[in-house]
Backbone bond lengths (Angstrom), bond angles and torsions (degrees), N, CA, C in turn:
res aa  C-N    CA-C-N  psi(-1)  N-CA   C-N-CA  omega(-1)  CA-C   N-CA-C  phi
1 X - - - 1.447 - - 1.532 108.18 -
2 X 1.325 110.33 121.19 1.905 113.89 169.34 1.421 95.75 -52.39
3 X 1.728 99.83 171.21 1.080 113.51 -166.81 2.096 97.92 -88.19
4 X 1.542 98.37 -29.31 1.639 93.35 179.66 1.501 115.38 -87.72
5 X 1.607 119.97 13.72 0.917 129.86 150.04 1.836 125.59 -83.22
6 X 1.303 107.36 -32.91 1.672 102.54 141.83 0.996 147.26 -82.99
7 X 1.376 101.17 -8.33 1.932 126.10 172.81 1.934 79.58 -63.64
8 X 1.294 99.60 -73.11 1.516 89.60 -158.21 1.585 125.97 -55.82
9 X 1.278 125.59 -26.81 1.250 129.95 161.47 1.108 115.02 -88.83
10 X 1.510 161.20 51.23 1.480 158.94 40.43 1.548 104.68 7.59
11 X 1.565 96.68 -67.95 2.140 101.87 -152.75 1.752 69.78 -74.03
12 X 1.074 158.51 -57.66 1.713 131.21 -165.32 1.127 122.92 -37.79
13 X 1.323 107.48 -61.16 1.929 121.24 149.37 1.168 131.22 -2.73
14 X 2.085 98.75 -82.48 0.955 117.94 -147.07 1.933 92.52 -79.73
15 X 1.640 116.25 -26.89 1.493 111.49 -177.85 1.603 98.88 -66.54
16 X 1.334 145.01 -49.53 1.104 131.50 -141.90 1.545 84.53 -98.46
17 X 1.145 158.08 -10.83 1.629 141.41 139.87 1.261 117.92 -58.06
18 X 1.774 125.38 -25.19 1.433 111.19 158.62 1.560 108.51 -83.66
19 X 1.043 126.75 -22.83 1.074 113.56 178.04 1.744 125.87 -58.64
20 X 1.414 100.19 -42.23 1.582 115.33 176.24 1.418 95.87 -79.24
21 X 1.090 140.61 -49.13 1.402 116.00 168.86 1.912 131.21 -60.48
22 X 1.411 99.55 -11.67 1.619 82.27 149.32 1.197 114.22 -121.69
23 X 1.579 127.38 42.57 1.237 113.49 157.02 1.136 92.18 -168.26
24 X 1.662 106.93 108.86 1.629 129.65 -155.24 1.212 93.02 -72.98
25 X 1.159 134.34 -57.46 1.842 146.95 -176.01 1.710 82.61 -26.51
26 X 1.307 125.55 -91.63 1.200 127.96 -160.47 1.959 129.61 8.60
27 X 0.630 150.84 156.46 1.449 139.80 147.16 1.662 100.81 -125.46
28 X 1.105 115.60 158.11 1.324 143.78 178.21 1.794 102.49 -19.16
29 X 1.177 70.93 -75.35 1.903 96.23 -162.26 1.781 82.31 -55.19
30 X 1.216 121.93 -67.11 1.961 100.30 -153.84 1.415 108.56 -64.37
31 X 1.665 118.01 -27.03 1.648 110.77 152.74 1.419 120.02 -29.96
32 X 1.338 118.71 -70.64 1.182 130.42 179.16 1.246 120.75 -41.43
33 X 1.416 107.93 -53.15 1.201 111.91 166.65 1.308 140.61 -25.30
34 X 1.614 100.48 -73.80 1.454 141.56 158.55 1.544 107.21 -30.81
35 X 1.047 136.53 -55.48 0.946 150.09 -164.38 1.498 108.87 -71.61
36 X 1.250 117.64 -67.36 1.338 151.97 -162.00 1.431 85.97 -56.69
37 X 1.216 123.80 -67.33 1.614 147.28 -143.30 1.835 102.64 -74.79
38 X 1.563 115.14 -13.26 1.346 117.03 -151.46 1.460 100.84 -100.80
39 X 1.411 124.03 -178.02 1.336 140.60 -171.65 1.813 81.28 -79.77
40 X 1.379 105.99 -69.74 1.212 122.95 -158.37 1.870 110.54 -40.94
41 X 1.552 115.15 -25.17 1.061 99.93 170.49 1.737 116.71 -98.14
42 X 1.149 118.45 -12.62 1.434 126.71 159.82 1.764 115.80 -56.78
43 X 1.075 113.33 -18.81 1.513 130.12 -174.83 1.763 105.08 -85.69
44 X 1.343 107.49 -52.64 1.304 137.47 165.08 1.699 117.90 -26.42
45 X 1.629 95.88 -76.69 1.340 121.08 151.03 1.344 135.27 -18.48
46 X 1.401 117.32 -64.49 0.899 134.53 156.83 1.867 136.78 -60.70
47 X 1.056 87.90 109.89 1.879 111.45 -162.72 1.452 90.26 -45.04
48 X 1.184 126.96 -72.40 1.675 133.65 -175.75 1.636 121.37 -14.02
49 X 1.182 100.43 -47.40 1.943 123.49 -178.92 1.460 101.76 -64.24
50 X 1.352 113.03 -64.84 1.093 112.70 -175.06 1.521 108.00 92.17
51 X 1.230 115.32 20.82 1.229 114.28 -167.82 1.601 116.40 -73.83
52 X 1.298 115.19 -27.98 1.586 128.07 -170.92 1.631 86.62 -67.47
53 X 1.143 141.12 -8.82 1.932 117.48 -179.85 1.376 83.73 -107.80
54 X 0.837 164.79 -103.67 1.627 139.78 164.32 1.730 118.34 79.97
55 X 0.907 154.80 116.48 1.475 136.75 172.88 1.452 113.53 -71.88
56 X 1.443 140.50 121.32 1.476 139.25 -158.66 1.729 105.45 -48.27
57 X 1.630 120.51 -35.36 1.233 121.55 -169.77 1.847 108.69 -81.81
58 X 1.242 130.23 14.38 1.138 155.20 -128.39 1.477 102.39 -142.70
59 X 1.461 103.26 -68.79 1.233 118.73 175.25 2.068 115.18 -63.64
60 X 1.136 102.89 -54.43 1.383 132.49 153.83 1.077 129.44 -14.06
61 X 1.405 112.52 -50.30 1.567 146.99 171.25 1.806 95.39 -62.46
62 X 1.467 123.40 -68.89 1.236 119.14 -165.03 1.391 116.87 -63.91
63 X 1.495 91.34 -24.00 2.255 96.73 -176.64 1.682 99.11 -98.16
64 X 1.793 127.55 2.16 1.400 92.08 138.98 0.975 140.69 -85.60
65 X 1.433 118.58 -32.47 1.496 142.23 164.40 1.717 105.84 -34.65
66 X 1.138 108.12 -38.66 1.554 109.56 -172.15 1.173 102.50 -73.34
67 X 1.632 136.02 -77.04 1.088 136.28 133.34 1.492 139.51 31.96
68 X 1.255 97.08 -71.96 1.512 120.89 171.57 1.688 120.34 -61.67
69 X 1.839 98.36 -63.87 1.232 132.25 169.12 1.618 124.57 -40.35
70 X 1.533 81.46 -64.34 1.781 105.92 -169.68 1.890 110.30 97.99
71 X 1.718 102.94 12.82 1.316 87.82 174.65 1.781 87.41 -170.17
72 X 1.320 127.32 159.04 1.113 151.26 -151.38 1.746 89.75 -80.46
73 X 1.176 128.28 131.66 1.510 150.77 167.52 1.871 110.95 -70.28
């Protein structure tokens, strides 16, 4: 595994633990979900963005906005 292939599954992690931490209801799995399911992690994905060097609360910011929104900020 590259190393920005664990960059990127860390920030997967680390969003769906902020995620359940602002929304206690949450459980694991629909974090994951959430996450998984979003623009914001397709963005992620993608080497170009550069988003995986990113600080997780950073990243975080764009998948609430998405979230919230219903579309990437």
């Amino acid at each position: 595994m590259s190393i920005q292939e664990q960059m990127k599954l860390d920030m997967t992690k680390n969003l769906a633990v902020l995620l359940m931490d602002a929304h206690p209801d949450l459980t694991m799995e629909q974090a994951l979900s959430a996450v998984l399911n979003s623009d914001t992690y397709l963005r992620l994905q993608n080497d170009n963005t550069h988003l995986y060097y990113q600080s997780p609360r950073y990243v975080y910011d764009f998948l609430e906005k998405e979230l919230t929104a219903g579309k990437m900020g």
